[in-house]
LOGUZA-468780 format. One record per residue (C-alpha): residue number from 1; residue in one letter; z negated, x, y negated. Coordinates in steps of 0.25 Angstrom, whole numbers, padded with zeros to 4 digits. Each point is the difference from the previous one (the first is absolute). Example, Ala and Ser with C-alpha at 12.3 -4.5 7.8 and 13.67 -1.06 7.14 Angstrom:
2
R|pos|code|c3|c1|c2
R|1|A|-0031|0049|0018
R|2|S|0002|0006|-0014
***
This chain:
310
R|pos|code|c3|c1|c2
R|1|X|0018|0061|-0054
R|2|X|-0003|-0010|0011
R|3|X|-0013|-0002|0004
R|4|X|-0002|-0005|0014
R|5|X|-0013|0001|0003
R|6|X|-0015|-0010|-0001
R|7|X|-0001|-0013|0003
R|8|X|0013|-0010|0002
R|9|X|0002|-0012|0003
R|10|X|0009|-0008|0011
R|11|X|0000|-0012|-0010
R|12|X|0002|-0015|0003
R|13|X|0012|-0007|-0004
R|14|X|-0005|-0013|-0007
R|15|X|0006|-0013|0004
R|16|X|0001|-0015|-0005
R|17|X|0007|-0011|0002
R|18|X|0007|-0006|-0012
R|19|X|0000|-0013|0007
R|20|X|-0002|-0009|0012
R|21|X|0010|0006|0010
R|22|X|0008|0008|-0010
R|23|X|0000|0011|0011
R|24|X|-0003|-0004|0013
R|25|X|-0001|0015|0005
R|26|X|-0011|0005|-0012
R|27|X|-0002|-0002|-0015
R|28|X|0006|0007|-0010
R|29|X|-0004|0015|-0005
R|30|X|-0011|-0002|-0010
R|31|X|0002|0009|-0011
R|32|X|-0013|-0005|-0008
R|33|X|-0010|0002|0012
R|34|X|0008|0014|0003
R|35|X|-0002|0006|-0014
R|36|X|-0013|-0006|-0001
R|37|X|-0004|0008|0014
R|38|X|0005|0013|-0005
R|39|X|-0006|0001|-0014
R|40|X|-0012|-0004|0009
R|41|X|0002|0012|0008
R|42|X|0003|0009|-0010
R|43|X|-0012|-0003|-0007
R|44|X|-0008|0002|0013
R|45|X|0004|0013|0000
R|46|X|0012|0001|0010
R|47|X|0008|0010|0000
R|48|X|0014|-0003|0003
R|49|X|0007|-0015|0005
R|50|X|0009|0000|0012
R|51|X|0006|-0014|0000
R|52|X|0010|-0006|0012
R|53|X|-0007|0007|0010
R|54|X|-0005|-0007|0014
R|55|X|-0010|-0006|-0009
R|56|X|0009|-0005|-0010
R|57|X|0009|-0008|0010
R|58|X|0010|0010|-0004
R|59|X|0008|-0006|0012
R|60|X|0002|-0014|-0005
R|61|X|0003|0004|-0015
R|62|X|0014|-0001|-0004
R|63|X|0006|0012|-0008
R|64|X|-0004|-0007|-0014
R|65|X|-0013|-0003|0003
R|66|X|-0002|0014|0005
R|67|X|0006|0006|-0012
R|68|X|-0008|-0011|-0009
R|69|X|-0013|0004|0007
R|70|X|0002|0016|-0003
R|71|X|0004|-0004|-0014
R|72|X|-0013|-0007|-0002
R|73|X|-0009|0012|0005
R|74|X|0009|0010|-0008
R|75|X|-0003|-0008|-0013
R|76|X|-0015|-0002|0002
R|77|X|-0003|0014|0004
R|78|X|0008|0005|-0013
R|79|X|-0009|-0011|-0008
R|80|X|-0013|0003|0005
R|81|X|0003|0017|-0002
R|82|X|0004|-0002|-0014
R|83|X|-0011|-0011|-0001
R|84|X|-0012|0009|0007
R|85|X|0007|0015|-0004
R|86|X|0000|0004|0015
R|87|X|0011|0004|0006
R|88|X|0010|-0011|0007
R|89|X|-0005|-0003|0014
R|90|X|0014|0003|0009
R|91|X|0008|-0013|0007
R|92|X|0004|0004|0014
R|93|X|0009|-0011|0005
R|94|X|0001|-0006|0014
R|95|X|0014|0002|0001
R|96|X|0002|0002|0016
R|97|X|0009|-0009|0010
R|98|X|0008|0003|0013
R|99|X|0013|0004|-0006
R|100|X|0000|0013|-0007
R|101|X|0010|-0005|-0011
R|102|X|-0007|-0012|-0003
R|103|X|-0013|0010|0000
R|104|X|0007|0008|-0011
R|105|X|0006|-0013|-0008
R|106|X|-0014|-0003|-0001
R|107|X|-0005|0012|-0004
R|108|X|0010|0000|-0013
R|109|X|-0005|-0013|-0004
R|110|X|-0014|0005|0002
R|111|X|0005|0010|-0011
R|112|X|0006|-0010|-0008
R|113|X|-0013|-0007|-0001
R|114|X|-0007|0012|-0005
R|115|X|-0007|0006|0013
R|116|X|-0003|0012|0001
R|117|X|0002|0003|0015
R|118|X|0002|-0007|0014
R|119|X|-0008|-0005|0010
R|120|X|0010|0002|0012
R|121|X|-0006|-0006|0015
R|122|X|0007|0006|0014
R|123|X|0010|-0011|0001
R|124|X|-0004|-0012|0011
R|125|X|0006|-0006|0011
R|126|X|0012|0010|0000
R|127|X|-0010|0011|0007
R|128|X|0008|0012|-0003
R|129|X|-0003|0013|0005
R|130|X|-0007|0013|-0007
R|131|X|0014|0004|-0005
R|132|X|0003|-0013|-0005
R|133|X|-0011|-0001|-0008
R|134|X|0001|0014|-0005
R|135|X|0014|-0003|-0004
R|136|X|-0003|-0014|-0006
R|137|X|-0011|0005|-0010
R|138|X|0008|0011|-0002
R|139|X|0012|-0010|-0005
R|140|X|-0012|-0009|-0008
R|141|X|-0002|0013|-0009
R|142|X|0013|0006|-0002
R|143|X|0004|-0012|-0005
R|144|X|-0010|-0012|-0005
R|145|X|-0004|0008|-0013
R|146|X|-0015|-0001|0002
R|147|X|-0011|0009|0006
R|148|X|-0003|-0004|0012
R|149|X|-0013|-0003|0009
R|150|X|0003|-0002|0014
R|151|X|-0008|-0011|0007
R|152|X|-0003|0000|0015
R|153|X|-0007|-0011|0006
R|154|X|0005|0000|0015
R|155|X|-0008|-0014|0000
R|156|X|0010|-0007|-0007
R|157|X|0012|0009|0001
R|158|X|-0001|0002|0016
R|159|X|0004|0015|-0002
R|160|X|-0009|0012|-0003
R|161|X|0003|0010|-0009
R|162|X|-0005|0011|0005
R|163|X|-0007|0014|-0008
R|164|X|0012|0009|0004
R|165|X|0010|-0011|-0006
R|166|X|-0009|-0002|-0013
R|167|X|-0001|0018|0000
R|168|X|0015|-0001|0000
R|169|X|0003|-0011|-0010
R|170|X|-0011|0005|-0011
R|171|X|0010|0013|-0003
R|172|X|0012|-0011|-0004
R|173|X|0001|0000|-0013
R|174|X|-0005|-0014|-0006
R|175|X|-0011|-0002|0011
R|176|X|-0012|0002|-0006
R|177|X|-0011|-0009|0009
R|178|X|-0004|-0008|0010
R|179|X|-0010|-0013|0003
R|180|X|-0005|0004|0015
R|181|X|-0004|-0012|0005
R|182|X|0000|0003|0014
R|183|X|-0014|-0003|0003
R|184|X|0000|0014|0007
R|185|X|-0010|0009|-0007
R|186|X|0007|0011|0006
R|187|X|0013|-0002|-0005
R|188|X|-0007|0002|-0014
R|189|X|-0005|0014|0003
R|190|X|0014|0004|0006
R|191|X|0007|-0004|-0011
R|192|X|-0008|0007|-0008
R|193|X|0002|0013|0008
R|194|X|0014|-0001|0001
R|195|X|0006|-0004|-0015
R|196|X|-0002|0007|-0013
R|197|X|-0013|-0001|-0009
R|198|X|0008|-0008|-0011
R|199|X|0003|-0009|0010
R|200|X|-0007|-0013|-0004
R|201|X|-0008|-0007|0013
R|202|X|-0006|-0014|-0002
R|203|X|-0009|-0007|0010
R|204|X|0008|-0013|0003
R|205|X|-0011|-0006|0006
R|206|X|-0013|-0004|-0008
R|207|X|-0009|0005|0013
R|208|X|0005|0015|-0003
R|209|X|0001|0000|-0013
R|210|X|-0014|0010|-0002
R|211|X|0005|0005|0013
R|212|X|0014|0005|-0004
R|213|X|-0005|0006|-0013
R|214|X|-0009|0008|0008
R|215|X|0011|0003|0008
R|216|X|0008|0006|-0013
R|217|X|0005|-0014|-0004
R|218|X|0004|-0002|-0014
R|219|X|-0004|-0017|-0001
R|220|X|0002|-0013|0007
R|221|X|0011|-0012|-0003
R|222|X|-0010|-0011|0004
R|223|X|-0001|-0016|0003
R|224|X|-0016|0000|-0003
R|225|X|0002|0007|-0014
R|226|X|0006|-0013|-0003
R|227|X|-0012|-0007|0001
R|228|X|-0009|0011|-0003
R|229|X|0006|0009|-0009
R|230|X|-0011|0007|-0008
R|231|X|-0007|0002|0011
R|232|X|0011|0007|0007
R|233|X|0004|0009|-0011
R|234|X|-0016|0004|-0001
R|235|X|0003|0003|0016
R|236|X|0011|0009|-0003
R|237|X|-0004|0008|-0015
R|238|X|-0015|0001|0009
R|239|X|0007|0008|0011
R|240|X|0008|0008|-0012
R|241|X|-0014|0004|-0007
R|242|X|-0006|0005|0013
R|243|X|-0009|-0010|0002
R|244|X|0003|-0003|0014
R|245|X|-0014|-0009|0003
R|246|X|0004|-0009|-0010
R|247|X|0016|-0002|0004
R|248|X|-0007|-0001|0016
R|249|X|-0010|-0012|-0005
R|250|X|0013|-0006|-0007
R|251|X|0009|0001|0013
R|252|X|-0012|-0005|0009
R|253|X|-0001|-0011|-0010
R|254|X|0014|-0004|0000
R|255|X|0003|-0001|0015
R|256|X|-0005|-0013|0003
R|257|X|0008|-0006|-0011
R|258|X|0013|0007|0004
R|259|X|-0001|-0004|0014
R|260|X|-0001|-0015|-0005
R|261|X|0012|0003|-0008
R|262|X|0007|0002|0013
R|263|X|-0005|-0009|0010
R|264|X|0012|-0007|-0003
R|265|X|0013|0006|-0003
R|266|X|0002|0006|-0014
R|267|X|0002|-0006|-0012
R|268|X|-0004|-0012|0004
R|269|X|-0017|0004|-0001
R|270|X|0000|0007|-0010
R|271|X|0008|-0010|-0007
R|272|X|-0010|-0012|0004
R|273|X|-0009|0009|-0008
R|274|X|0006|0002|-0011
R|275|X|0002|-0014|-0001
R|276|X|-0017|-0002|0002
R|277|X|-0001|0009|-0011
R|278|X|0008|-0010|-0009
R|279|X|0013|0013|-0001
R|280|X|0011|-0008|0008
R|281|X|0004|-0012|0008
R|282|X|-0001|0000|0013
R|283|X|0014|0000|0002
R|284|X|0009|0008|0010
R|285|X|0014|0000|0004
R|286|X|0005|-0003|0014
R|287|X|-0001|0004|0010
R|288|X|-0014|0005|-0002
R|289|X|-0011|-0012|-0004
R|290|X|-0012|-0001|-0007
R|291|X|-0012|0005|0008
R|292|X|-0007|-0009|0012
R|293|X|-0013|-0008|-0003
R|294|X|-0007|0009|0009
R|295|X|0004|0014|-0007
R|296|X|-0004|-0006|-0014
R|297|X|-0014|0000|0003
R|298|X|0000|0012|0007
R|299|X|0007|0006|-0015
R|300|X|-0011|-0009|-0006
R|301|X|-0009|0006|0005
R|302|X|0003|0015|-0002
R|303|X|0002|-0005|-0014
R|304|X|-0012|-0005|-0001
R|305|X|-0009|0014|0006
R|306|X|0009|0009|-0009
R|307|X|-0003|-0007|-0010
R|308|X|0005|0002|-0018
R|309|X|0013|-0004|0004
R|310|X|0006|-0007|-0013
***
């Protein structure tokens, strides 16, 4: 049975130019640094991988590269079960675009590659209505082949999903999530309210995460847990054994890193981390840069006061 539940992560996607100018527009997917990060993780204590999301540039990967990446992650997380004789941490795949048949071509290569369900984001730029999305989503999981965990982040998107569409969308058959990334506490407690128990709720933004478990949430599919991933996992199993001082004092902790991994736009500060961490290069692909002189001290500095990151 899938398990959707914990501590995930929004992984980074790794990059590295082979050569001088062999890709003027970002490196080349770094498959040693990418399975190096998720037995890393694993090891840490993570609970499940989501790869080719927002924070893995899931926009600027081609098909194979996205396919490549989920492969990588299935394979690691079955190593590391049979290694450690855990259960196999679940791969939710980013798998979203703004054309509902290339959403569910992705989706089956996402299958292919061995994940065990699909990361779906409200489609952007096309800014379709309530019934669009509905029917969109609808289409995504009677015919992509994957469980699927709707992701709402008007942010990016520039549509909001609204409670009432997610109450409707959680009785289709196949849907069986969402990442609520709306930064609208609210929103988390009408969700809540309006769909069925077994439907899985993760906090989508690393601010609520103690908030939305409170709230009735089931985890959070973070960018923090990238570089703090044991401390992330003690956040959520804390809340899980009742020991809500201790899951507070982490959350409190973690919120001066997190807003230094956003005073810039995601991946591109917690990517410079990881990168000070000695994890990845400090490589991302056009249109979005490495991040200014003036934001690396400021996530220096947040590194720095959080201290044991390594």
């Amino acid at each position: 049975m899938l398990a959707l539940r914990g501590s995930f992560v929004a992984l980074v996607t790794p990059f590295r130019q082979k050569s001088p100018g062999r890709r003027r527009y970002g490196g080349m997917l770094d498959q040693t640094a990418l399975r190096a990060l998720v037995r890393w993780q694993l090891a840490q204590g993570t609970d499940g991988l989501v790869p080719c999301g927002t924070t893995g540039e899931g926009a600027t990967l081609s098909a194979e590269e996205a396919q490549l990446a989920t492969r990588i992650c299935a394979e690691e997380s079955a190593a590391f079960a049979k290694k450690s004789g855990t259960a196999r941490a679940p791969v939710v795949t980013g798998c979203g675009s703004n054309s509902t048949a290339h959403t569910i071509e992705n989706v089956q290569r996402a299958k292919e590659a061995g994940a065990d369900a699909a990361l779906v984001v409200v489609p952007y730029y096309n800014k379709p209505t309530q019934e669009g999305l509905f029917r969109h989503f609808e289409a995504v999981a009677h015919d992509g082949g994957l469980p699927v965990v709707l992701y709402n982040i008007p942010s990016r998107s520039g549509v909001d999903m609204t409670a009432e569409t997610v109450a409707r969308l959680s009785r289709v058959k196949g849907i069986v999530g969402i990442k609520e990334a709306s930064g609208n506490i609210a929103r988390i407690s009408e969700i809540r309210e309006k769909c069925p128990p077994a439907f899985v709720l993760f906090a989508g933004d690393d601010m609520f995460t103690l908030p939305t478990l409170a709230l009735g949430g089931h985890g959070v599919i973070s960018v923090v847990g990238n570089i703090a991933p044991a401390d992330l996992a003690l956040l959520v199993d804390a809340f899980a054994a009742g020991n809500l001082a201790q899951a507070q004092s982490a959350q409190q902790r973690f919120s001066p890193l997190v807003r230094a991994m956003f005073c810039e736009t995601n991946p591109a500060p917690v990517k410079y981390a990881l990168f000070k961490m000695g994890r990845v290069a400090n490589e991302l692909r056009l249109p979005l840069v490495a991040v200014s002189t003036d934001a690396a001290a400021k996530i220096d500095a947040a590194m720095k006061a959080y201290g044991d990151l390594s």
